[in-house]
C-alpha positions in Angstrom: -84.7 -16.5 124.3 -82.0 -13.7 122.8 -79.4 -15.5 124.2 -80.1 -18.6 122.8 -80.9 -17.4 119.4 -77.5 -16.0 119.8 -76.0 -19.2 120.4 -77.8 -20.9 117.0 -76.3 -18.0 115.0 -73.0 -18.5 116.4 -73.3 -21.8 115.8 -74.3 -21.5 112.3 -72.0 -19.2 111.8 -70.0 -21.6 112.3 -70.8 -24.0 110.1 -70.9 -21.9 107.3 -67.4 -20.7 108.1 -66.3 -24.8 107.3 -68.3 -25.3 104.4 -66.5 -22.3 102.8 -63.3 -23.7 103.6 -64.6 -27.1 102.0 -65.6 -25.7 98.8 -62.7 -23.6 98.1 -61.4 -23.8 94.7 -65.0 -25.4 93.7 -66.3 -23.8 90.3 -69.8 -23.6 92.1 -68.3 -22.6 95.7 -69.4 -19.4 97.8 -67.9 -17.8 100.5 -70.8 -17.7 102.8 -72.9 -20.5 101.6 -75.5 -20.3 104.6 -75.6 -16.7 104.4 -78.6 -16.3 102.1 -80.6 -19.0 103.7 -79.5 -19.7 107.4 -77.9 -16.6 108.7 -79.7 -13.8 106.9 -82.9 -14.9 108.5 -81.8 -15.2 111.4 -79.9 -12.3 111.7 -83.0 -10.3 110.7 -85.2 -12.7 113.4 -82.6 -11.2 116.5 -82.9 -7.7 115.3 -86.8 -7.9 115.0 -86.9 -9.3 119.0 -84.2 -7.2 120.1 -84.4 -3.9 118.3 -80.3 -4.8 117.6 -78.2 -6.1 115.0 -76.4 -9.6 117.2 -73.5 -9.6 118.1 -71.7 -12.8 117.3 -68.7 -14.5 115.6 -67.7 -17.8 114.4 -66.5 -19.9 117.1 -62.9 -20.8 116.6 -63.3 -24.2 117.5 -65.5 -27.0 115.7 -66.2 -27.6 112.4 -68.9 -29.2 110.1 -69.5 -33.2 111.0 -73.5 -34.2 110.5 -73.9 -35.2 113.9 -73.4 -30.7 114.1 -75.4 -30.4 111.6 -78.5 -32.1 112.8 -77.8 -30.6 116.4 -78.2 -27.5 115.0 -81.7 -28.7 112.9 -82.7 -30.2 116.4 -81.6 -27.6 118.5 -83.9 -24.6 115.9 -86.7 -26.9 115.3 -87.0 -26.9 118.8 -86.7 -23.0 119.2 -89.2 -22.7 116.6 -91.9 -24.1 118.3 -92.2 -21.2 120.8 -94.9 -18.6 119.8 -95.3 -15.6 117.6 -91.6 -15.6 116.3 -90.5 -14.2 113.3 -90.8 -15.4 110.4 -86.6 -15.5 109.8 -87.2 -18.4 112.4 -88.9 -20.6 110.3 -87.2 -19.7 107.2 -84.1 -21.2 108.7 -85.1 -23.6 110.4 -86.7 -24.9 106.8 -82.9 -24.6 105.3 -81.5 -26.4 108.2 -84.3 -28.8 108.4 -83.5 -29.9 105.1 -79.1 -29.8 105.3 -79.5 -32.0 107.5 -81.9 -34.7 105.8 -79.6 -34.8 102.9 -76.5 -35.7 105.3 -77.9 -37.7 107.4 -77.0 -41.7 107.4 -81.0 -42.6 108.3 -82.9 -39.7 106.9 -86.3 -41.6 107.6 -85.2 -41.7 111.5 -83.8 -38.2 111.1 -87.4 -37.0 109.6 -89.3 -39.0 112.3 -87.5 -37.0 115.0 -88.3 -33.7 113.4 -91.9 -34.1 113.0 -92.5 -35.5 116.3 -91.1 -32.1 117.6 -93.1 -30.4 115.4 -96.3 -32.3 116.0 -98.0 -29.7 118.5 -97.7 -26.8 115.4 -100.5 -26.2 113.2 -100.5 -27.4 109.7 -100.6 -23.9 108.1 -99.1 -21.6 105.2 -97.6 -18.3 106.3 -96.6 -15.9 104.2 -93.1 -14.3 105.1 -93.1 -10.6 104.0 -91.5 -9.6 100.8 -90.3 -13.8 101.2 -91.6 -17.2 101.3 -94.4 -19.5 101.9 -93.6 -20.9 105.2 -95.3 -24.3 105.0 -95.8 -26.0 108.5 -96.9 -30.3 108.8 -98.0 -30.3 105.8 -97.9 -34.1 104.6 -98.5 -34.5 101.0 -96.3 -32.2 98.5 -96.1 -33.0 94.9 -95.2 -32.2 91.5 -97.4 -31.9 88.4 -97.2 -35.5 87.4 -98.6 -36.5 91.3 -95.1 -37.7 92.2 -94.7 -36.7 96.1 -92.0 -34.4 97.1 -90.4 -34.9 100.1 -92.3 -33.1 102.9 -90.4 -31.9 105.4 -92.1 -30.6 109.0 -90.6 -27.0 107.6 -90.6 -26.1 104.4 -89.9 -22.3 102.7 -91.1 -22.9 99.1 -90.0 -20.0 96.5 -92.1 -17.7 95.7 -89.5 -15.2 93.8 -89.0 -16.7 91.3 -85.3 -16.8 91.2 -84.3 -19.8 93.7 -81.4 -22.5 92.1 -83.4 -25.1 94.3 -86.7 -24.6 93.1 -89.5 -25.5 94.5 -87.5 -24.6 98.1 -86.3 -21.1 98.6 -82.7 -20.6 98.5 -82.9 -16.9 100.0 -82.8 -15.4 96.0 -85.7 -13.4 97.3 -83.2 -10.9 99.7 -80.4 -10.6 97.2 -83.1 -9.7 94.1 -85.1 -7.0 96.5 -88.3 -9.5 96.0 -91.8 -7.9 96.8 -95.1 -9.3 97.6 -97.4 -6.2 97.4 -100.0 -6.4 95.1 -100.1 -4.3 91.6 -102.5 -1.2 92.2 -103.4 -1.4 88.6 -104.6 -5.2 89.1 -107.8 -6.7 88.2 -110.6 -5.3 89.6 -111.8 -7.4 92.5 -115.4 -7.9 91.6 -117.2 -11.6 91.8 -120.2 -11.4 89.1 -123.2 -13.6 88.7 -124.5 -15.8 85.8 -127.6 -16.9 86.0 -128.6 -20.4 84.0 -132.2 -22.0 84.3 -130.3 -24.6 86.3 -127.3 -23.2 88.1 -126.3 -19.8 88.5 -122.1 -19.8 87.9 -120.2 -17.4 90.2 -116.8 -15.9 88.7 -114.1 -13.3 90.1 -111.8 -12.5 87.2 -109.9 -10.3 89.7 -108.4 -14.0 91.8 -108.5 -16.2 88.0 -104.9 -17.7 87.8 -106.0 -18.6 83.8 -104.8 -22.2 84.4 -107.1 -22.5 81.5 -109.3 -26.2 82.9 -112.6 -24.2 82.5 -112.0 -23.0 79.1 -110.4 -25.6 77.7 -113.2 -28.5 78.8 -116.0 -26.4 78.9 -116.0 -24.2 76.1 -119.3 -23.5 75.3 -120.3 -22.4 78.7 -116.3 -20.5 80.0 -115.8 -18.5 76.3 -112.3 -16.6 76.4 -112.8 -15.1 73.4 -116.6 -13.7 74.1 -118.6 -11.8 76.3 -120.1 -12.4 79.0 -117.2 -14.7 79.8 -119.9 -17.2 81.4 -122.9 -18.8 79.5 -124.7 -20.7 82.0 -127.0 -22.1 79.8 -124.0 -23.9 77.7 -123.7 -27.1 79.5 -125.2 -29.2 81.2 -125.5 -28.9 85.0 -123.1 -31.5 86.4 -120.4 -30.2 83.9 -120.8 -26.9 85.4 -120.5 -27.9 88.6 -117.5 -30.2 87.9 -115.5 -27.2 86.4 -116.9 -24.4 89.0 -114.8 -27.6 91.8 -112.4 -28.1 89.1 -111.3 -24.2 89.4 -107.8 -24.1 91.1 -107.8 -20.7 91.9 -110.6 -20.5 93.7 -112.4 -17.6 90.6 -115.2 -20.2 89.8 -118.2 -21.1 92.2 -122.0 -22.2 91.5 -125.3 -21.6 93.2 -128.3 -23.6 93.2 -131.8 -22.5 94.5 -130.1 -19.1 95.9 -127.6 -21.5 98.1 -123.6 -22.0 97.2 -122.2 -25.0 96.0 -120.0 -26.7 99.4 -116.4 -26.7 98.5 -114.7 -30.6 97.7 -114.0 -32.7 100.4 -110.1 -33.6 99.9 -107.2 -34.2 101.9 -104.8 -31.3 102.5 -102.5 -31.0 99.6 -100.0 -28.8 97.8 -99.2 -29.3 94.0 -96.4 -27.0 92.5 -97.7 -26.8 89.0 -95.7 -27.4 86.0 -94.6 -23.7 85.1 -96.9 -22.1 87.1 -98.6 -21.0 90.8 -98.6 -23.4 93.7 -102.4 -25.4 93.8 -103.5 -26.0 97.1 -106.7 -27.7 97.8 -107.9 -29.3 101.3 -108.2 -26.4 103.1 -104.7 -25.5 104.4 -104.9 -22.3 106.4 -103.2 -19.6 104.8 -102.0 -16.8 107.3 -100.3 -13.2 106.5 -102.1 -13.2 103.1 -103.8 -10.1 103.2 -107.1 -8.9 102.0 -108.7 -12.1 100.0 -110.6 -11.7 96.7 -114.5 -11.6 97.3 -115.9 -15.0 97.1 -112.5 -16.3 97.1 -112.3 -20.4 98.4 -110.1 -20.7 101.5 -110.5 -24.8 100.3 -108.4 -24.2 97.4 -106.0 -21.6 96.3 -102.9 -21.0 93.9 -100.4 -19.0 95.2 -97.8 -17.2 92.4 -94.7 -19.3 92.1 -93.1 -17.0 89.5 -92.5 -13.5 91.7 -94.5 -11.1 89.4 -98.2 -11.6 90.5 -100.2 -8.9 89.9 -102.4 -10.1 92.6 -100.1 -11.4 95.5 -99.8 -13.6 97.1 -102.4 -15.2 94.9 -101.3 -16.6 91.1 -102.7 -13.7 88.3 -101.4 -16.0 85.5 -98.6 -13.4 84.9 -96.3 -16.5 84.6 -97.1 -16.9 81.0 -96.3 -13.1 80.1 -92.9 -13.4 81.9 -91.7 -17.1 81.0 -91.4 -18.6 84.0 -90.4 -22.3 83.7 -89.0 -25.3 85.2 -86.4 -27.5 84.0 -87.2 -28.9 80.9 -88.5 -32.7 80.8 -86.8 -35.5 79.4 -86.6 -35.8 75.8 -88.5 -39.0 75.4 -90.6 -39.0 78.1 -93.0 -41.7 79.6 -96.6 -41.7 78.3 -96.8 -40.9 82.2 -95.6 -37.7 81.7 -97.2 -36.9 78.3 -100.4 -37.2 79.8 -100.3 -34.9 82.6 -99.4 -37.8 85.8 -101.7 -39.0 87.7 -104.3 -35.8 88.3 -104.8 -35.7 84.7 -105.3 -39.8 84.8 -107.5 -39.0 88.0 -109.7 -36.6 86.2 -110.3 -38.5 83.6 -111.7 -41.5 85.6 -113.5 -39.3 88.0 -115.3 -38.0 84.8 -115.8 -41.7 83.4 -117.0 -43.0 86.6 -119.1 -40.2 87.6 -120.7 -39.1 84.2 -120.4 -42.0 81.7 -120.7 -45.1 84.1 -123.8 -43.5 86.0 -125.9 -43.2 82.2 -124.5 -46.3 80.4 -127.7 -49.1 80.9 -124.5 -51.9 80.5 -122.5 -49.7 82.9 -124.2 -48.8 85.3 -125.1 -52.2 87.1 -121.6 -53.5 86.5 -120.5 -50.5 88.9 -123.0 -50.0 90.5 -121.2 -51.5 94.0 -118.1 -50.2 93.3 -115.9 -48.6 96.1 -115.9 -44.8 96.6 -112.2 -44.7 95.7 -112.2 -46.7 92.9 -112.1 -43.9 90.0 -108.4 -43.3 92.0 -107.8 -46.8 92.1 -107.8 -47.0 88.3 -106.0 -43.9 87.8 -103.0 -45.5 90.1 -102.7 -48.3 87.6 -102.9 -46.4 85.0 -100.3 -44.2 86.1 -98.1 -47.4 87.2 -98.7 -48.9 83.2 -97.3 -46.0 81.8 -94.7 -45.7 83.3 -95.1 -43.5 87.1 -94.4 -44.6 90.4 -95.6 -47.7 91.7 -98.5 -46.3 93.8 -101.1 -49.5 92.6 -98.2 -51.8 93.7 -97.6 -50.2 97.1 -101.4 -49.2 98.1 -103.6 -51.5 96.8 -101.4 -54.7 96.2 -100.6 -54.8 92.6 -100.9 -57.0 89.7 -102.0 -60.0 92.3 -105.2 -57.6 93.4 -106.0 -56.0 90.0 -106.4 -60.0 88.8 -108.4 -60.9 92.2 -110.6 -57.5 91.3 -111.6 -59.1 87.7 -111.6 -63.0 88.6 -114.9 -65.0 88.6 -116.7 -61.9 86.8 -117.6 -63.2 83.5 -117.2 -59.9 82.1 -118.5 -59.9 78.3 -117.0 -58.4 75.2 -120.2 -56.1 75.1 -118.8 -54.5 78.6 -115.6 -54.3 77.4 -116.3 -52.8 74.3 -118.4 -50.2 76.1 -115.5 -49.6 78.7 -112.7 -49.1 76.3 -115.1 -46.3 74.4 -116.4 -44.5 77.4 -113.2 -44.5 78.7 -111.8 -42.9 75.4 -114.4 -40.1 75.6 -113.3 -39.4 79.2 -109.9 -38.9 78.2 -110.8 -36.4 75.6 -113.6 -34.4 78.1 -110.2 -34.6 81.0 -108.3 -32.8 78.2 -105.3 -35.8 78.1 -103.5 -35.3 75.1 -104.4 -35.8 71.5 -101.5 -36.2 69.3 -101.7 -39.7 67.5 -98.4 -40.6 69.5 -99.9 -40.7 72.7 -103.6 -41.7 71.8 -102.4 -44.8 69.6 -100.4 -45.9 72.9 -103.2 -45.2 74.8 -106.0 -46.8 73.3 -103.5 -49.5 72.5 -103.1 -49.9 75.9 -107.4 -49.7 76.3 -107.7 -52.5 74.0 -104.7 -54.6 75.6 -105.8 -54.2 78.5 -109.3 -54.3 78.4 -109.4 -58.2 76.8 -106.3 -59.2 79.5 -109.4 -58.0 82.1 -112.0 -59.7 79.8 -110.0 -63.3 79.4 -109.3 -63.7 83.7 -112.6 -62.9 84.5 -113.9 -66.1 82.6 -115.0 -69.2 84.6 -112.1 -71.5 84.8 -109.5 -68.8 84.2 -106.0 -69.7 85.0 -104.4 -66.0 84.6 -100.5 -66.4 85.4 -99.2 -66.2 89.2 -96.5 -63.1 90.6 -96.8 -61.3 87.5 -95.6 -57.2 88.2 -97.8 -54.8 87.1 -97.3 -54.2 83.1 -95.4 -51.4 81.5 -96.1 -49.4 78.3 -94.1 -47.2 76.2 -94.5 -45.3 73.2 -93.5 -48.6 70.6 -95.9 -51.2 72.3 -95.0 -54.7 71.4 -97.5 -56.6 72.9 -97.5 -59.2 70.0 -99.4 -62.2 69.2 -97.5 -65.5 70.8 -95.8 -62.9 73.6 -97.6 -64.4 76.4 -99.3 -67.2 77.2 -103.1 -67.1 77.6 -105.2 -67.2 81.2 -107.2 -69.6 79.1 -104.8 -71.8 77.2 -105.0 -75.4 78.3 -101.6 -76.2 80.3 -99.0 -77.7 77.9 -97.7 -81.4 77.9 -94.3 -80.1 78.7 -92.2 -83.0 78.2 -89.3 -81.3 77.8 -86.4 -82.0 80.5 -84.0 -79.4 81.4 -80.9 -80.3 81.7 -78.7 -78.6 84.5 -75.6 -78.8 85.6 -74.0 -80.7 88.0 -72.2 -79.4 91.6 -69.1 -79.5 89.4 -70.0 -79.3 85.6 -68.9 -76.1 83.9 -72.0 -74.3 82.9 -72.3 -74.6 79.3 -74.5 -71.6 77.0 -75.5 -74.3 74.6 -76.0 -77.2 76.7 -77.4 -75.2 80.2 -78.8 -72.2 79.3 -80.3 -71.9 75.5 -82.6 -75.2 76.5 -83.9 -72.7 79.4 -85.6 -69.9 76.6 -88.6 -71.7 75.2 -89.3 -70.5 71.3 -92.1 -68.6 73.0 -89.8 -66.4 75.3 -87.4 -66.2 72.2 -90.3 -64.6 70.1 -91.2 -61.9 72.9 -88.0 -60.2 73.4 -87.2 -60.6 69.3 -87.8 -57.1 68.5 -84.9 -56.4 71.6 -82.1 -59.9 71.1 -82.3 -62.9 70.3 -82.2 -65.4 73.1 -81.1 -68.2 71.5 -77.7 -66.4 70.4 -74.8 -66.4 72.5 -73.5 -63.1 71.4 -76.7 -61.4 72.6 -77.2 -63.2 75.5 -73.8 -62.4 76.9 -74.2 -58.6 76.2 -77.8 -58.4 78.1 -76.7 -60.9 80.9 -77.1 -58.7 84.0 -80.5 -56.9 82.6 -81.7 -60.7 82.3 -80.7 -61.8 85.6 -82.2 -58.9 87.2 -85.6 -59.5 85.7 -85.8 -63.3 86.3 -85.1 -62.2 89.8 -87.8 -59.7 89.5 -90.0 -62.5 88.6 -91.0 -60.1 85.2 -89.5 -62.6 82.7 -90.4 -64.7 81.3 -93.9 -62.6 80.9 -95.9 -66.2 82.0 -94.4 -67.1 85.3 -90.8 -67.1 87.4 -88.4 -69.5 86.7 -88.2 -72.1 89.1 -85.4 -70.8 91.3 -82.6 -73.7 90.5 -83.3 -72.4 86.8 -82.4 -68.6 87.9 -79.1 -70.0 90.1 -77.5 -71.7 86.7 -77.7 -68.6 84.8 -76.4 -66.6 87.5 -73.3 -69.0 88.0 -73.2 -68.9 84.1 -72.3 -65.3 84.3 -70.1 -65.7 87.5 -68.1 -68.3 85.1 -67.4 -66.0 82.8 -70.5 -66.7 80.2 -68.8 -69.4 78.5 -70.4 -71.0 75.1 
């Protein structure tokens, strides 16, 4: 085993010796640009088996290629697999791990060959003395928003503070002097009681992380500016219960009849939080951590992402009092964004569909056979509409299924009506935002939406074939005329298109204005004017691209000889 831990950090010695040499003269270079997160740890690793500081040299010979690379991410994901190493092991084998995704020519195959050595490890969280979380098979990483990070079979995430590759460590924690002991003058570690006439609340201000979800959607009963913190008489019961789950930290628990509340059933998961503590829910082991908090959940937890915890490895909320933050967002971002991604869009129909729905007389039988996941179904398309990732597309099938899930349901407008305000009070309860820029989007959207749902569930329906999922923005111009209706009789379209021969020169005013109807012309208005020349030419490829897409014109794809002509129009030079 020393020997050939001798050999890796030869060998990474190595490699770090050619990236120097590559990024001399580089404003951002480094002469050791492995040292922090590759060598160090390993370096410590040998001393810690041996009792002896390696001894070892770059090899003369060789030099960086990415077939060396991922040998040496093979060759230390393999070491790594061997028992009760230290933690420098994994630490490097986390940087290498991901080097070597980044250079590699087929990084899914790459990843595949990784985790399949890795498969006989436990999915766990370790937490490296005085350094990172060292996160083992853990499949589903994301931001704030819900958008997945990649999830490599090794990861070290930061918990320092200081890394330049945030969430991943970058070794900032050994060049800062980093340490993970708790703060002796901490909060006290005590879980109290509160005892309601129907649910008794359990709290341990000692492991809160003040993300704030109990206080700021359940005011009455979680007061932050009162004492006791906790009146359990405030709310109703299921809205206790939904914030006691809702708790990230793990502070927050309820009792009923003497016996605990069980802990969610989810699927293991790690969310790095915007400007705060990592949120893990599912139950992901967490090993090295110390003493835990009385009461404290081992189903969820947040872990401090900021380095100055009074309570680590556990979040205190100390990243408010320092200013810890990540990059800042785009300046116009997506209503996506604004509204907190997809958990916020998943709370919100969690609380619809498990608080409204079930009290609503209209409701209630309309949903009544619903499937379990259909609160995250909604959420997905949601989250697609306003401008996420495609999740409804690739999961559940798109705009094809979301039409199939409404057709043949004769939905009324009484339903709909009810639907679009429920859904509004859901938002407010799952504390989306509230400034009139988002909410006139958003209940635009409601209403858009809503009747599109209400007018292809009608008998004899006709709602338009291989349309992509819709996208809102901030302006939305859904306007009168932009579409054609699932319930408009077909047109006598008598029209004939004239196209051009084998030959012919492909003329703008003979070939491709006839191709825009006035309808189409009138949608993109507020954008060009498709009927002008001039503006045609300067959005050519953005057109071409979407009546490939099949998402113009908004009532159907072009019949493909139709797309060809304006694509040869262009290759022709886009002549008038």
């Amino acid at each position: 085993m020393h020997n050939e831990l001798e050999s890796l950090l030869t060998r990474a010695l190595t490699l770090d010796r050619h990236f120097a040499k590559l990024m001399e003269g580089h404003p951002a270079g480094s002469t050791a640009p492995l040292q922090d997160s590759v060598i160090r740890p390993l370096t410590e690793a040998f001393t810690e088996l041996t009792g002896r500081a390696p001894v070892v040299q770059a090899s003369e010979e060789g030099g960086e290629t990415p077939d060396q690379v991922w040998q040496l991410a093979y060759d230390i994901t393999r070491f790594r697999c061997q028992p009760d190493l230290p933690c420098g092991i994994q630490e490097a084998t986390a940087a290498l791990q991901h080097l070597a995704i980044l250079s590699a020519d087929d990084p899914e195959a790459r990843l595949a060959e990784l985790t399949k050595l890795q498969a006989g490890l436990e999915s766990q969280i370790k937490v490296a003395p005085d350094g990172p979380y060292l996160v083992t098979n853990a499949t589903q990483i994301t931001d704030w928003l819900g958008v997945a990070i990649q999830a490599l079979p090794q990861l070290a995430l930061c918990r320092c503070g200081a890394s330049e590759t945030k969430p991943l460590c970058d070794g900032s924690h050994a060049r800062i002097g980093f340490s993970g002991a708790k703060d002796p003058q901490r909060v006290a570690d005590s879980r109290d009681t509160y005892e309601g006439v129907a649910v008794t609340v359990l709290d341990n201000r000692g492991l809160c992380a003040h993300s704030g979800f109990c206080t700021d959607r359940l005011p009455n009963v979680f007061r932050a500016a009162a004492e006791p913190f906790v009146a359990p008489s405030g709310g109703r019961m299921d809205e206790i219960k939904r914030a006691a789950r809702a708790c990230p930290s793990g502070a927050l628990g309820y009792a009923m009849d003497g016996k605990e509340g069980d802990a969610p059933a989810r699927e293991p998961a790690i969310e790095v939080s915007k400007d705060g503590p990592y949120r893990i829910t599912g139950g992901i082991p967490l090993v090295d951590c110390g003493q835990r908090n009385a009461g404290a959940s081992t189903e969820h937890y947040s872990l401090c992402r900021c380095g100055h915890s009074q309570n680590k490895p556990f979040c205190s909320g100390m990243h408010y009092y320092v200013g810890f933050t990540d990059p800042a967002p785009s300046e116009e971002p997506t209503l996506f964004e604004w509204a907190g991604g997809l958990p916020a869009l998943t709370r919100m129909t969690h609380i619809f569909y498990g608080k409204y729905v079930p009290e609503d007389p209209l409701l209630a039988p309309l949903f009544a056979s619903m499937s379990p996941d259909h609160p995250e179904r909604v959420a997905a398309w949601l989250g697609e509409t306003f401008g996420g990732p495609k999740l409804y597309t690739e999961m559940y099938g798109g705009y094809k299924h979301m039409v199939a899930e409404h057709a043949g349901k004769a939905l009324t407008e009484e339903w709909r009506a009810r639907w679009a305000q429920l859904i509004s009070r859901a938002a407010d309860d799952a504390g989306l935002p509230t400034d009139a820029e988002f909410r006139a989007a958003f209940a635009a959207y409601i209403e858009w939406g809503s009747r599109i749902a209400l007018e292809n569930s009608q008998p004899g329906a006709t709602p338009p074939p291989h349309m992509p999922v819709p996208r809102w923005w901030w302006v939305c111009n859904a306007t009168p005329g932009s579409r054609v209706s699932a319930l408009a009789k077909p047109a006598d379209d008598d029209q004939v298109i004239e196209l051009p021969s084998a030959g012919e020169p492909v003329s703008f005013d003979r070939h491709i204005k006839p191709l825009f109807r006035a309808m189409d012309r009138k949608s993109m208005s507020f954008v060009f004017d498709l009927w002008s020349h001039t503006d045609v030419v300067q959005h050519a490829p953005g057109i071409l691209d979407r009546l490939q897409q099949g998402s113009m014109p908004c009532d159907g794809r072009w019949p493909q000889e139709h797309i060809d002509t304006f694509a040869r129009w262009i290759t022709d030079g886009t002549p008038e």
